[in-house]
C-alpha positions, 0 to 999 in steps of 0.5 A: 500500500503506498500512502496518499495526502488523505492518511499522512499522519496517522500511527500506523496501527490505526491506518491499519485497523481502519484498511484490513480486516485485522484488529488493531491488537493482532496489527500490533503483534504483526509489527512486533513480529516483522510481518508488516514493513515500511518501506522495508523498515521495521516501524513500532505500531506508533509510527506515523506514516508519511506521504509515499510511505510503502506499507507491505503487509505479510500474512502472521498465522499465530500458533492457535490459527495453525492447531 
């Protein structure tokens, strides 16, 4: 996701939670765990995205998912 004028500002976590279909706690544990990157950087959930910015978001399967 590349970001545009509209969502320059916002923590990353928010962005996220308001885009995808994750909750903001499991975007938190997504950081944490290096499944989503800006612009190939590892971010904590309160970074503040910037005009193109590119989000990449990789799917995080926690262990109860798998059982």
């Amino acid at each position: 996701m590349i970001i545009d004028i509209n969502d320059i500002g916002k923590r990353i976590d928010k962005f996220l939670g308001e885009n995808t279909e994750y909750t903001r706690s499991k975007i938190q544990k997504m950081i944490e765990n290096e499944n989503i990157l800006v612009n190939g950087k590892k971010v904590k959930a309160s970074y503040i995205l910037k005009e193109n910015d590119n989000v990449e978001v990789t799917e995080y399967i926690e262990e109860t998912d798998i059982l």
